[in-house]
Each structure stands twice: as structure tokens, then as C-alpha cells.
C-alpha positions in Angstrom: 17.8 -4.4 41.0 14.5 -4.8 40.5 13.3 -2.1 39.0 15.4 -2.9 35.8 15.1 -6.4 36.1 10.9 -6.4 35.2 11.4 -4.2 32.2 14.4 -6.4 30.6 12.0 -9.3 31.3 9.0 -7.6 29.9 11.9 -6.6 26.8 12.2 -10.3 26.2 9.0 -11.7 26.3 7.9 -9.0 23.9 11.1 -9.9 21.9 9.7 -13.7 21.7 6.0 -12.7 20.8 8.1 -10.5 17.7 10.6 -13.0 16.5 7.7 -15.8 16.7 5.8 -13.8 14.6 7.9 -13.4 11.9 7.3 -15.5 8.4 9.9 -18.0 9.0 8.1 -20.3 6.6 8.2 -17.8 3.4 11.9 -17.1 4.4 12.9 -14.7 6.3 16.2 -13.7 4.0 14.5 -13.6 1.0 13.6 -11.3 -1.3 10.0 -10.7 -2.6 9.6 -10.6 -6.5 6.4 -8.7 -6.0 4.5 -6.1 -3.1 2.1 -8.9 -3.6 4.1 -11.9 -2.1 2.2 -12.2 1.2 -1.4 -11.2 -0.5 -4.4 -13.6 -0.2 -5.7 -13.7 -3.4 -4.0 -15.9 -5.9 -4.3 -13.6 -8.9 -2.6 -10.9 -7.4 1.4 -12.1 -8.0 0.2 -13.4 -11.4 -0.8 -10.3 -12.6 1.7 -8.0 -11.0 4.7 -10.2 -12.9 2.1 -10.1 -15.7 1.4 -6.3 -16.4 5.1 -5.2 -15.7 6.0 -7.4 -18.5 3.0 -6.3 -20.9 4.8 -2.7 -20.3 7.3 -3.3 -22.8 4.8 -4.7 -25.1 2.0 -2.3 -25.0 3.4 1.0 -26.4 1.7 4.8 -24.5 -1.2 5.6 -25.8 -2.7 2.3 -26.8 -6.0 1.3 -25.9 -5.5 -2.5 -23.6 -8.1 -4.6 -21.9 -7.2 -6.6 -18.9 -8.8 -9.8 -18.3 -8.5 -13.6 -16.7 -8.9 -16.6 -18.6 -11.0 -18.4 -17.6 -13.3 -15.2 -17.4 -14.3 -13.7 -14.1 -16.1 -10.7 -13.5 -14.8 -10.2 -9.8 -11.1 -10.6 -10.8 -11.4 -8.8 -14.1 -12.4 -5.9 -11.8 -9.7 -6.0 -10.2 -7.3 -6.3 -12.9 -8.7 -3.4 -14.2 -7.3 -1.7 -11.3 -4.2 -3.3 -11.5 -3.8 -2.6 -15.3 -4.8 1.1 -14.4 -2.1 1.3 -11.7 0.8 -0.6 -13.7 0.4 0.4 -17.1 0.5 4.4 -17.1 -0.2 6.4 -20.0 -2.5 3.5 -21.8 -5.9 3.6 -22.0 -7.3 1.1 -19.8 -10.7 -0.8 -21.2 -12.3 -2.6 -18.4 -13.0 -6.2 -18.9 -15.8 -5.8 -15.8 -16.5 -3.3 -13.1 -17.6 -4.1 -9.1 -18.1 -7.3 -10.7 -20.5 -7.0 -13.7 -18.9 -7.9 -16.9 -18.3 -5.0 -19.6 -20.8 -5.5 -22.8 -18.7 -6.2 -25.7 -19.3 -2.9 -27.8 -16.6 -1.2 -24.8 -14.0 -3.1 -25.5 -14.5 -4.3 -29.0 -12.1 -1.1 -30.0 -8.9 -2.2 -27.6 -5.5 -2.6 -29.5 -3.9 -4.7 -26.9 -5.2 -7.8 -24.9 -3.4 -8.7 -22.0 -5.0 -12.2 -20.6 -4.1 -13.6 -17.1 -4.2 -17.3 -17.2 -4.4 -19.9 -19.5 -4.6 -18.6 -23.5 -7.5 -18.3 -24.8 -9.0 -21.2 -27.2 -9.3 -18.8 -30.1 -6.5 -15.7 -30.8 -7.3 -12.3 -30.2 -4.4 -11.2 -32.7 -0.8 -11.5 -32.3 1.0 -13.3 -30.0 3.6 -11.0 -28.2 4.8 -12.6 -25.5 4.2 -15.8 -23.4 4.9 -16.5 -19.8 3.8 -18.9 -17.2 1.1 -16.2 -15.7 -0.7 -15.0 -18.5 -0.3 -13.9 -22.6 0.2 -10.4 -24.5 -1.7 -9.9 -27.8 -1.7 -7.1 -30.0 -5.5 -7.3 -31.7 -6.5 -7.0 -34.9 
């Protein structure tokens, strides 16, 4: 009897360390809208909603730039990434790279401006499309 009796207790207790564990506070039965749900960094969800929205906006081909509002060099790199990642077949004009902000004569040419935030004081072009996390713009 014993011999079964310590591994179905050593079962549980590693049942109990599992189950308490778990992410009972984000809910356990609920779906993620994004990969990004559980991420640390605040930007992340944002900008996932944020690009696979833009997709329908910015056509293949077109040149975009990828960039925060208020501007910041260490997310901008990152979104560049993220821009690279979730909107194939564009050309992807980096709004900053391992941190350092792009000089403007590298982006001056992009068609599209996809902004994560707040929109920006003045208009890049055309409003396309407005949600909560961020703005599309087709430049002029």
C-alpha cells in the first residue's frame, strides 16, 4: 500500500503547485484577443490590434512607417519589428532602430503612416481609420 500511496500524494501536491499557478485572475476560460495578452510591455496588445487592422488599409507593396505617439525611440524599434512581422509584403520604413531615432530624409518617402497612440497634433495625410489604440494615414 505504500508504495502507491507516496506517489499519488507526491501526484497531488504537484497537482496543487499546477492549479495554483494558473492565471485565475486574467480568466481562466477566456479567450486571448492577442499572443500578446500576458506580455509585459503595454505597447505590445496595442499594436498587435493595431497593425492587423492597418492590413486592410495599407495595400502590398506600399512603403509604411510605424511609430508611437508620443514619439519613442525604444518602442518605435520595436514596432518596427512588429510592423515587419504583421504587415507582409510592405515595405517597412523604420521610425527608429536599437533605440536611435531614424533621420527624417528615411522616412520622408513613406505612403502610409500607421501611429500607435494618441493622433498626432498635425495630419500626416488622410485619415483612414480610427480606433482606440492607434490611427492609419495614407500620406501625401
Amino acid at each position: 500500500m505504500r508504495g502507491v500511496l507516496l506517489p499519488l500524494v507526491g501526484s497531488a501536491v504537484l497537482t496543487a503547485f499546477s492549479i495554483a499557478a494558473l492565471p485565475f485572475s486574467r480568466g481562466l476560460f477566456r479567450v486571448a484577443q492577442t499572443p500578446f495578452d500576458a506580455s509585459d510591455p503595454a505597447f505590445a496588445v496595442p499594436a498587435f490590434v493595431l497593425l492587423q487592422r492597418a492590413e486592410a488599409f495599407v495595400p502590398r507593396g506600399a512603403s509604411v512607417i510605424v511609430r508611437s505617439e508620443p514619439s519613442d525611440a525604444t518602442n518605435d524599434s520595436y514596432l518596427h519589428r512588429f510592423g515587419v512581422a504583421l504587415l507582409p509584403g510592405r515595405k517597412i520604413l523604420p521610425a527608429a532602430l536599437w533605440g536611435v531615432p531614424t533621420p527624417p530624409d528615411v522616412t520622408r518617402d513613406a505612403e502610409y503612416e500607421v501611429v500607435l497612440g494618441r493622433a498626432p497634433s498635425h495630419a500626416p495625410g488622410r485619415l483612414l481609420v480610427e480606433i482606440p489604440e492607434g490611427t492609419v494615414w495614407r500620406r501625401e
